[in-house]
Residue, then its C-alpha position, 0 to 999 in steps of 0.5 A: x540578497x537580504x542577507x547581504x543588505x541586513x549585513x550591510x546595514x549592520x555594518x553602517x550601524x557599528x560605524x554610526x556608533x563610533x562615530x556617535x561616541x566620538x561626538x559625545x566624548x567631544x561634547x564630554x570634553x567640552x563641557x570638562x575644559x568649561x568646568x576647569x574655567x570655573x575651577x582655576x578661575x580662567x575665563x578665556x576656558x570659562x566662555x571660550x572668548x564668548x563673555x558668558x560662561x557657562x554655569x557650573x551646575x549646567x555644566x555638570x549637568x551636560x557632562x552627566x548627559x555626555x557620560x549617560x549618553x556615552x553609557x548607553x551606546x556601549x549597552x549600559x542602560x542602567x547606569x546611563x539612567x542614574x546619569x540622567x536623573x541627575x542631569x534631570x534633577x539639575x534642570x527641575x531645579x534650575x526651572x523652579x528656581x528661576x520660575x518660581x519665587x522659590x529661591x533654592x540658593x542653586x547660585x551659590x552651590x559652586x563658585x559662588x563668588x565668581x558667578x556672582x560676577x556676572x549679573x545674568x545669572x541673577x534670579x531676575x535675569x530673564x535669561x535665566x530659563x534658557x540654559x535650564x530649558x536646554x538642559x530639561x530637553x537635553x535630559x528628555x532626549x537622554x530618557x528617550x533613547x534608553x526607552x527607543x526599544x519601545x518606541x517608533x524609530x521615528x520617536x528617536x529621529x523626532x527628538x534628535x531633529x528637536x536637539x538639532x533645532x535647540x543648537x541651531x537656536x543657540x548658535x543664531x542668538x549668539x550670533x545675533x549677539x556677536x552682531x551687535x543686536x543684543x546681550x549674548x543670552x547663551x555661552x558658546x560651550x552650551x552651544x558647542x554641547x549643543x551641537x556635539x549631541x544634537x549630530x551625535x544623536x542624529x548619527x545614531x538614527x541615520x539608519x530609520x526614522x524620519x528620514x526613511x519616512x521622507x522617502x516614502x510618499x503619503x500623509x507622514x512624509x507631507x507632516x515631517x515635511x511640515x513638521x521638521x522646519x517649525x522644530x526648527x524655528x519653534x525653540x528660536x521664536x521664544x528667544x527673539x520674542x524676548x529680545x525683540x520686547x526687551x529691546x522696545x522697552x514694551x513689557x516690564x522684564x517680569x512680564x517679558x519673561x512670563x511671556x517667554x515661559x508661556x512661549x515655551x510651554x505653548x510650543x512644548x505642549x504642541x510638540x508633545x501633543x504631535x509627538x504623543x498622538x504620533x506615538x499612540x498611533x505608531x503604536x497601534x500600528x505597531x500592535x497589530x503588526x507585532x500580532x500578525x507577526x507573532x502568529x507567524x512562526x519566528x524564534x528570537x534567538x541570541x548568538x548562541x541559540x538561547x531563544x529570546x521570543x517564541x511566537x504563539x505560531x511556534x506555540x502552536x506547531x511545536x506544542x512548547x509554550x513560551x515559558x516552556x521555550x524561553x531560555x533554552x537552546x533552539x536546536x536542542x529544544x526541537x532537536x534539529x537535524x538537517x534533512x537529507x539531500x537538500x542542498x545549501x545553495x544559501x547558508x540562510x535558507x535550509x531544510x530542517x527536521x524538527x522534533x515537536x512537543x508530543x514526538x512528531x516530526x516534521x519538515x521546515x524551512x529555516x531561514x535565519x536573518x542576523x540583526x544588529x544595532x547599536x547599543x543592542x547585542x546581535x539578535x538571530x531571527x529563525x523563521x520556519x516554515x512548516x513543509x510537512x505536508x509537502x514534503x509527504x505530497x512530494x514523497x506521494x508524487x514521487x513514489x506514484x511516479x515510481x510506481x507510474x514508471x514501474x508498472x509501465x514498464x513490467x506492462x511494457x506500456x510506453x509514453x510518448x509526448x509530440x511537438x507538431x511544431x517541431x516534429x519531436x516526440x520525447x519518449x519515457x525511458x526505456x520506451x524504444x527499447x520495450x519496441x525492440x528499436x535503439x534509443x533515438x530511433x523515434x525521436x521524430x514523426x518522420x522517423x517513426x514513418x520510417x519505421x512503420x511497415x510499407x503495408x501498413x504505411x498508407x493505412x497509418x497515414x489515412x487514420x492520422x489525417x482523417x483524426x486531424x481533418x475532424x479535430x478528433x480529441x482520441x486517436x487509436x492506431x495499430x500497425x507494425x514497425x520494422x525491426x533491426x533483424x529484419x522482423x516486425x512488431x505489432x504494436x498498438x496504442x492511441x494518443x490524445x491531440x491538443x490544438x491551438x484556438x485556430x484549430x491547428x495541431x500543437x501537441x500529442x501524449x499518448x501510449x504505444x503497447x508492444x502486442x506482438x505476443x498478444x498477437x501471436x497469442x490471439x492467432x494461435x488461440x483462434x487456430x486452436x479453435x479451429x482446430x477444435x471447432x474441427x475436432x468437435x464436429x467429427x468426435x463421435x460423441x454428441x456434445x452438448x453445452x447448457x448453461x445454469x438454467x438449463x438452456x441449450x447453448x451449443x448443439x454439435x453436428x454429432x448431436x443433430x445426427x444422433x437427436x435429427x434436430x438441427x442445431x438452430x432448432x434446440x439452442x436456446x430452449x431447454x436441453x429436457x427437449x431431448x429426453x423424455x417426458x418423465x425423465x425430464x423432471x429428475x433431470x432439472x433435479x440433479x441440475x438444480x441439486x448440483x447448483x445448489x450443494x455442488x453434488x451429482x452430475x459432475x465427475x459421474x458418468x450417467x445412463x439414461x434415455x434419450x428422444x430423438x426428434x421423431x419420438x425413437x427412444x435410445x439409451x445414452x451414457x452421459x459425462x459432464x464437465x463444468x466451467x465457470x465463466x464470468x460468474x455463470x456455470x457452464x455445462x458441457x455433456x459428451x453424450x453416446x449412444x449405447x444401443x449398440x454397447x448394451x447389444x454387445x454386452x448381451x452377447x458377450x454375457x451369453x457368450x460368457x455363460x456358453x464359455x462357463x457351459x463348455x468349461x463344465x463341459x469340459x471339467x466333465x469330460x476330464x472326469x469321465x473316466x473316474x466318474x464312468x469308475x464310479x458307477x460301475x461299482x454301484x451298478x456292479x453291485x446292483x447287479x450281484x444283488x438282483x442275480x442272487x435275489x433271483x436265485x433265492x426267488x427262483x428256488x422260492x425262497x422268501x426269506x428274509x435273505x431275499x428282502x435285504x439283498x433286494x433292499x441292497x440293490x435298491x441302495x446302489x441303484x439310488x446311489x448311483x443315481x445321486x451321482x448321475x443327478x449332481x452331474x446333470x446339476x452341475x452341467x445344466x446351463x441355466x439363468x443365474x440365481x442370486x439367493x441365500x446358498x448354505x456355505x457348507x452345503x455347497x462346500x460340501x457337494x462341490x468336494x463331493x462331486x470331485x471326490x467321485x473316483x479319486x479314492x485310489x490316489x490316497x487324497x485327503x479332504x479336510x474341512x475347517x469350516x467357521x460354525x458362524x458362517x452360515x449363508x452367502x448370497x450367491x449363485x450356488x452352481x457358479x460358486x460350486x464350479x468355483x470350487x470344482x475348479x480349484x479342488x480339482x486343480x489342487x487334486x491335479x497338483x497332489x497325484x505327481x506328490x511324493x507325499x504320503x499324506x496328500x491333503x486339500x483343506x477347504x476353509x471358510x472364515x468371517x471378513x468383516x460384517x459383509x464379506x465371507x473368505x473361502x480358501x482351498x489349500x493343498x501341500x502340493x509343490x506349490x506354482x511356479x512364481x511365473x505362472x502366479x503372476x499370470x495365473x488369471x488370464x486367459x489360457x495360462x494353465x498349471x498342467x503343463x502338456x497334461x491337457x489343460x485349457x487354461x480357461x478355469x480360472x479365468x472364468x471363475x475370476x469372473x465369476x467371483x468378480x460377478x458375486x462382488x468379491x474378488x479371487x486370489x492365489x499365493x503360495x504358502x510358506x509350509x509349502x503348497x499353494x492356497x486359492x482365496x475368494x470372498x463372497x457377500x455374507x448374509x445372516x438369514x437363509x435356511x437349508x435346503 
């Protein structure tokens, strides 16, 4: 719209110039028929049949003024400047000259002869002054347009009213001269100029000034108001004083014309004095405005972008100061750009991106305004209004309303605003369909009645009426809808109510949650519980739950059965209660090392001792987990009694060494035959000896014969007597001893005792036993049952050998600094690849039918097991199989 309106204006402001230029090449016109009067002596041309003519010197004068005048209109200020100050030099001198004594012969400059015709161009002649006044004003009027730039407008609109009056002074005394009343004072060609310029001038300030001021109400408009008749009048009134005295003969004619010079400088002094305070005011005014608007941001720019003006506002925002802006193109200086998606509905009034001084970047509003004026070339005015603040509001906004929309719907929350007015309620997108119905399907209350279930329906309803009949701010709600397939969803949400000053509903925005999953969820997790809660009380384990401090927080129906407390008697007091007194204090320890350094107690399973309510004591085997619950450790411990377990274990350990017993037993039995081979040798030679020592003694015969056969005797009885001794060792069923056992001696004895009647199978025994080491810390009889069994077996293995040389070598080597191998080998046929695999379980024998048990080694696994070693068999690869345990290495000991 304002657009438009400056296009408007300048439009009006073109044709008031041409119009303006027609009326000053008029009076140009004019004033060159006058002047050709004068030159070819025609004085119909001189007077246009006025009787007086204008005088030459004015005449050029005027035509200075026409030809400046003309000048500047078509923007040509300088060379309209030379034009008035020639028209000023005119009119200076004619005042001089006819004010003064001073004759400066301006008479006789041109036509000479023929002005002299006419006497009021006589010095004397009190009408002298008035052609030069008008020319002064004439000149001034000229002066004040090349300078309107720097004035008011109301400066130009005052001067052209002023011309206006000078003519219609003009016109009234040649007038009143024409009547009758009176010489002529002034030719028609003056008037003519006159009037041609005065309405020239007053066309070019049509568009401001005086006559925008009379249509605004105030002080101004009651001053011009005054002001523009006695502009008027004034310039008349000299004129008819004069001609009002010289008619009544009052006054000599030189004190008649200092009268009317006094006249004219009066009446200019108070016209410059009003147009100068005028002035002076309009121009503070002026200031402050030209102040308020350079602290605004508005570039002055020509056509072509080249900025003219760059405010201080300008200096501030985009860092470039005026000297720095002045002369460079506006865009390429800001490097502007359009912004993007902003569209031009008004060509004047658009979104920039400006590139300041130090390389920011910033949002502005251009709009851009097209003055023109006459005399002026067209004047751009961009004015921009910085939006970078906005604009990152509107990202932020925007973006919180992205994430707003994101992040309801990945938590499937839906928004919903209602008119109780209208029944509507306006959904945010995809809100229906997060609740598994069509779009549209809630768009009103009563449609979402419609949807609820009809058990829940009566319930909705009360809660609903019951928040407006208490003008409830918050209203909460649950129920289920029904679904398209026929099924249901739970959903839940609350909404805030907004009522009017009588209390009545106007609108409701709230939130509804889809919590069918929840809710499944929930009721799944509450079965479990149950189902837990159930699995708890009849697990035979009694549990218990403590939390950091040591304080009972869950006591089971098992616990009560096992401690005969009852649950509300242990929960809330420590859980040391159970235990006895002095072990109650080792037990705070662990749980407090375990706070502390996250060591013990977790992960372990522990054996201790517990009191029951009526002071019995019973072992207990303890597991514990932990759970961290809202940034407190919670302890759950599975207790069980293992009174029972250390009964059993009992058992079977005597059980074990019954078995171990009978496996002697039994290895004995095997060697019955060769052991029973054995003695006979011994006992047979003791015989012969004490036979023959008899004979000798009965013949008596003491010799020395006697003494040895006895001394024979008495060696094959100890022999024999040794052998009955390891046998009665090795059978003994007595308590396992743990000491410091010399590794060959017990190699040794062991081989000795499997070797008692083997000698006709041509088996050979060899040792390969490690000097270094020297003691084991073991059970000697069980290691040397150990190896009875493998040497035995490896024995077993040889006798069906094709072999010539059988051999069993017992070896002993160095592990580590902590464990000792010891390994029987033979060169037999080796085992059979499935019997190694089962070769240590129960009853899986390497004899065949031959009568073996299979419970040898079995036991001796055990047994190695037992000493903290561990017993392996293979095969090797020259042939043969090779049995290999390891037994707990000790450096002290001694023989025994």
């Amino acid at each position: 719209m304002l657009s438009n309106e400056l296009l408007g204006e300048g439009v009006r402001s073109r044709t008031a110039t041409y119009i303006a230029a027609a009326l000053v090449f008029a009076s140009l016109l004019t004033t060159l028929i006058s002047l050709s009067g004068w030159i070819f002596d025609i004085a119909q041309l001189r007077d246009f049949g006025g009787g007086r003519p204008v005088w030459p010197l004015g005449a050029i004068a005027f035509g200075f003024v026409s030809v400046g005048l003309l000048l500047a209109i078509f923007n040509r200020p300088r060379l309209a400047c030379c034009c008035w100050a020639v028209t000023a030099a005119i009119a200076g001198a004619a005042i001089v000259d006819a004010t003064t004594s001073l004759d400066l012969g301006l008479r006789d400059v041109l036509f000479p002869t023929l002005v002299h015709k006419y006497g009021y161009f006589s010095r004397t002649a009190p009408s002298a002054s008035i052609g030069p006044t008008l020319l002064l004003l004439f000149a001034g009027i000229g002066v004040g347009i090349v300078a309107r730039r720097r004035l008011p407008p109301e400066a130009g609109s005052l001067l052209a009213g002023a011309s206006l009056g000078m003519a219609l002074a003009t016109g009234l005394l040649v007038w009143l001269a024409i009547a009758g009343w009176g010489k002529a004072r002034l030719s028609v060609p003056t008037m003519v100029v006159g009037y041609f310029l005065s309405i020239a001038l007053i066309v070019l300030h049509s568009g401001v000034g005086w006559i925008r001021t009379l249509s605004r109400p105030g002080p101004e408009r009651q001053a011009l108001r005054l002001l523009i008749p006695a502009v008027s009048v004034l310039p008349v009134a000299p004129s008819v004083v004069e001609l009002v005295v010289m008619q009544l003969g009052l006054l000599h004619p030189f004190a008649t014309q200092l009268l009317v010079v006094g006249c004219n400088i009066v009446i200019v002094a108070l016209v410059t004095y009003w147009a100068v305070n005028r002035v002076a005011r309009e121009q503070g005014a002026s200031t402050e405005l030209t102040q308020a608007l350079d602290a605004t941001t508005v570039v002055l720019a020509e056509p072509d972008g080249t900025i003219t003006h760059w405010s201080r506002g300008c200096q501030r925002l985009f860092g470039w100061t005026e000297a720095e802006a002045r002369g460079q193109n506006r865009y390429v200086l800001l490097r502007s750009a359009c912004a993007l998606g902003t569209p031009e509905t008004d060509p004047s009034v658009r979104e920039m991106l400006e590139v300041c001084k130090d390389g920011r970047q910033i949002h502005a509003i251009e709009r851009v305004l097209r003055i023109e004026q006459a005399g002026r070339p067209p004047c751009i005015v961009h004015s921009l209004t910085d939006i970078t603040q906005h604009v990152a509001a509107t990202e932020a906004l925007r973006a919180s309303e992205e994430r707003l929309a994101l992040a309801t719907a990945v938590h499937g929350v839906s928004v919903f605003e209602g008119d109780y007015a209208t029944g509507q309620i306006a959904w945010s997108p995809g809100a229906e369909e997060r609740l598994g119905l069509q779009r549209g399907s809630l768009d009103t209350l009563d449609m979402w009645r419609e949807q609820i279930v009809p058990g829940d329906l009566a319930d909705a309803r009360e809660n609903h009426l019951r928040a407006l009949r208490e003008h409830a701010d918050k209203v909460s709600f649950r129920h289920r809808l029904l679904q398209r397939d026929g099924g249901e969803r739970v959903v839940e949400g609350s909404f805030r109510l907004f009522y009017d000053v009588a209390g009545k509903p106007l609108r409701s925005i709230g939130v509804v949650v889809d919590v069918t999953e929840r809710d499944e969820r929930e009721t799944a997790l509450r079965s479990r519980e149950a189902q837990l809660r159930s699995v708890l009380e009849t697990v035979p384990d009694a549990m218990i739950v403590v939390d950091e401090c040591g304080v009972v927080r869950q006591f089971s129906t098992t616990a009560e059965k096992l401690w005969g407390y009852r649950a509300d008697e242990v929960i809330g007091k420590p859980e040391t209660m159970l235990l006895p007194e002095h072990l109650r204090e080792v037990h705070q320890a662990v749980l407090r090392r375990f706070l502390q350094h996250g060591e013990g107690a977790i992960g372990e399973i522990n054996v201790s001792t517990a009191q029951a309510a009526d002071g019995r004591r019973f072992p207990i085997e303890i597991r514990t987990g932990v759970a961290r619950i809202d940034e407190q450790f919670l302890l759950t411990m599975f207790v069980r009694d293992i009174s029972e377990q250390l009964e059993t274990e009992e058992r079977m350990s005597d059980l074990s060494a019954d078995i171990a017993h009978v496996s002697r037993q039994s290895a004995m039995s095997e060697l019955a035959a060769d052991l029973a081979h054995e003695l006979n040798q011994p006992l047979s030679a003791t015989s012969n000896y004490l036979s023959a020592a008899r004979m000798l003694l009965e013949r008596g015969d003491t010799s020395e014969r006697a003494i040895e056969l006895l001394r024979s005797a008495v060696d094959q009885t100890q022999r024999a007597g040794e052998i009955i001794r390891r046998l009665r060792a090795f059978m003994a069923r007595g308590e396992v001893e743990m000491r410091a056992e010399s590794v060959e001696r017990t190699v040794r004895d062991a081989a000795d005792l499997v070797q008692v009647g083997t000698a006709h199978f041509n088996i050979r025994m060899a040792f390969q036993l490690d000097p270094e080491v020297r003691f084991v810390f073991a059970d000697r009889i069980q290691v040397q049952q150990v190896l009875v069994n493998l040497i035995r077996n490896a024995m077993q293995a040889l006798r069906n050998s094709d072999r010539p040389d059988r051999l069993v070598t017992i070896s002993s080597r160095k592990l580590d600094d902590q464990m000792v191998e010891i390994a029987v080998a033979d060169n037999g046929p080796g085992i059979p690849t499935q019997i190694l695999e089962n070769m240590f379980t129960r009853f899986t024998t390497t004899k065949g039918g031959r009568g073996g048990m299979g419970i040898g080694l079995s036991i001796s696994k055990r047994i190695i097991e037992a000493h903290g070693g561990a017993l392996s068999a293979a095969n090797q690869a020259e042939g043969g199989a090779v049995f290999r345990f390891t037994l707990p290495m000790i450096e002290g000991g001694h023989d025994q």
